[in-house]
C-alpha positions in Angstrom: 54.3 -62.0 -20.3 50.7 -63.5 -19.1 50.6 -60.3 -17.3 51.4 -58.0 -19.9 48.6 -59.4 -21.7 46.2 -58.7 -18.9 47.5 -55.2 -18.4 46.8 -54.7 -22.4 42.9 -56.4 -22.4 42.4 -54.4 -19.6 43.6 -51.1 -21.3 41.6 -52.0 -24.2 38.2 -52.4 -22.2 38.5 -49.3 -20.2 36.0 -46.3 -21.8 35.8 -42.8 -20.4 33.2 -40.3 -20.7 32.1 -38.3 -24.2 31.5 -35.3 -24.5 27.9 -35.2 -25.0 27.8 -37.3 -21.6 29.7 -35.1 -19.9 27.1 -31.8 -21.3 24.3 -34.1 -20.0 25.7 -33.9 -16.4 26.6 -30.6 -16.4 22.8 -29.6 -17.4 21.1 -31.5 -14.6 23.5 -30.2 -11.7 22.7 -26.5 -13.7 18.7 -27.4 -13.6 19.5 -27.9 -9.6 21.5 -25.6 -8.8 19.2 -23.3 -10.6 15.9 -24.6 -8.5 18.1 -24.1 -5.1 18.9 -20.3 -6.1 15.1 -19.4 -7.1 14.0 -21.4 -3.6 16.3 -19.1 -2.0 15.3 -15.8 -3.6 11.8 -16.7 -2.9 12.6 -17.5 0.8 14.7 -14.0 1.0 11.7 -11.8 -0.1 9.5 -13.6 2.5 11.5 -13.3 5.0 12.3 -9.5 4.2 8.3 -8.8 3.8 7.8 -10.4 7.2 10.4 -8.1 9.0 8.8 -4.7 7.4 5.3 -6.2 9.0 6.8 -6.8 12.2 8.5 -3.8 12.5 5.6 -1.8 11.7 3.2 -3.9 13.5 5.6 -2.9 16.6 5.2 0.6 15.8 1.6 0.7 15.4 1.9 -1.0 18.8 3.9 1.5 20.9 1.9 4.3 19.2 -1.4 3.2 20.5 0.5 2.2 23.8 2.1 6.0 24.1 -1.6 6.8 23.8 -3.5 4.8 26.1 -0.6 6.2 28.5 -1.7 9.8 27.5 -5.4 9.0 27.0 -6.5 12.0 30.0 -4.7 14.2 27.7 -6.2 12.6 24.7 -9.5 12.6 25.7 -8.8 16.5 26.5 -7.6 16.9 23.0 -11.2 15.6 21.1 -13.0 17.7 23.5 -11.6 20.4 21.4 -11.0 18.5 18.2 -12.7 15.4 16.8 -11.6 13.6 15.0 -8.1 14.4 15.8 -5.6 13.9 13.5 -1.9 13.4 13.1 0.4 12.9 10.3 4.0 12.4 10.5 5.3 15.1 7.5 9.1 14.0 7.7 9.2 10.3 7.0 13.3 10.7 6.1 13.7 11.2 10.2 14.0 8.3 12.7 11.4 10.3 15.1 7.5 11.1 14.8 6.6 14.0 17.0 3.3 15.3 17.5 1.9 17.5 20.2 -1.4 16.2 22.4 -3.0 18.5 24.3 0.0 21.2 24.5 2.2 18.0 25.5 5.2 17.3 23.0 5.2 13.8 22.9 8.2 12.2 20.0 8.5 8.4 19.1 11.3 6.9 17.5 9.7 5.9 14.3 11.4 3.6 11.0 12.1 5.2 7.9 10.3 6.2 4.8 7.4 5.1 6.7 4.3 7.6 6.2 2.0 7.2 9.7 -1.3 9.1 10.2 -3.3 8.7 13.3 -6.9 9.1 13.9 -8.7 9.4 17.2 -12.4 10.1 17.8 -14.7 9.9 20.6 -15.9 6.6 20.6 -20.0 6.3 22.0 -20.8 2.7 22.7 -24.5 3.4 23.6 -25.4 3.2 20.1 -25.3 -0.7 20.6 -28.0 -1.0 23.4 -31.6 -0.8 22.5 -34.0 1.6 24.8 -31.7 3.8 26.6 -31.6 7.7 27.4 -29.2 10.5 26.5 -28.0 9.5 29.9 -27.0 6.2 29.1 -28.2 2.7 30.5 -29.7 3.3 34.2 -29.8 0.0 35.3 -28.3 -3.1 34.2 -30.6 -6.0 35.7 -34.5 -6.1 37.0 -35.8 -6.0 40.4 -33.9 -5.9 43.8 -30.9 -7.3 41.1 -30.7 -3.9 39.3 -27.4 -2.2 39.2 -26.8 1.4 38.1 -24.3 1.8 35.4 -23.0 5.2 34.3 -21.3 6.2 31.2 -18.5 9.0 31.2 -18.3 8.9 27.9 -14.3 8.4 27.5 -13.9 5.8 25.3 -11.6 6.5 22.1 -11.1 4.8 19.0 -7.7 5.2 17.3 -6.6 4.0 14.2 -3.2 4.0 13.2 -2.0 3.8 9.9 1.3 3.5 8.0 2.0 3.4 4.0 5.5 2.3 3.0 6.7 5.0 1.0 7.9 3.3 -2.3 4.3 2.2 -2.2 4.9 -1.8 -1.3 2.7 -1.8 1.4 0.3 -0.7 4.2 -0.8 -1.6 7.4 -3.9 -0.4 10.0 -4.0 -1.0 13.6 -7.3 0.1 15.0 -8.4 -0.2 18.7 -10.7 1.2 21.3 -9.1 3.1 24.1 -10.8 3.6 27.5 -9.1 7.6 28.7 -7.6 6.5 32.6 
């Protein structure tokens, strides 16, 4: 009997949850499973901005490196025209083809990507004070002095690529010396 009685004061002290406790709990797992999603969005879109940078930061890459390869034909090229300049009209292929100096030269190139590249002769004796059309003579006074002579190949490229939904852009510039 004495445990009967137990059994029943501890039936009658037993409580579960309401409702409105119940709501409670369900909002603040909600609120965090709501901050985990919006975290993860966020992190998603990062992510997927930093792979259309690095893939076109790539491409800038091997463009200027097809031309530094090419750069006796390039510097040919802006002896006839300067600036010289490029623009891939089929962004919907996977290739940009462009002809240097009677030289058909194709790169496999991303999508919807719009590229344009720019050489001109570049002329670096604009930054020295006192020299001649012919350049610096010397570099150095005295039984020190060196001649220096300037060809006159150095190129600047730029390279530059539009998205073509209009998210983004990107410019690779560089000076090129023609080999």
């Amino acid at each position: 009997m004495r445990y009967l009685k137990e059994l029943r004061k501890n039936l009658a002290d037993e409580r579960g949850l309401s409702l409105l406790e119940v709501a409670a709990a369900l909002y603040i797992v909600a609120l965090i499973v709501m901050g985990v999603l919006s975290t993860s969005t966020t992190s998603a879109l990062w992510i997927s901005g930093a792979r259309d940078q690095t893939m076109v930061s790539a491409y800038a890459a091997s463009i200027i490196d097809v031309l530094w390869s090419n750069s006796v034909q390039l510097h040919e090229q802006l002896q006839n025209v300067n600036p010289w300049i490029v623009v891939d009209e089929n962004t919907t292929d996977a290739a940009f083809t462009f002809t240097l100096y009677d030289e058909d030269i194709s790169l496999e190139a991303p999508e919807d990507i719009h590229t344009t590249i720019t050489a001109s002769c570049f002329d670096d004796r604009v930054y020295y004070d006192g020299i001649s059309p012919d350049g610096i003579c010397e570099i150095g006074t005295g039984d020190n002095a060196e001649p220096i002579f300037f060809y006159g190949n150095l190129i600047e490229v730029n390279v530059e690529m539009q998205w073509a939904d209009g998210t983004g852009n990107y410019k690779l510039s560089t000076i090129l010396g023609a080999r």
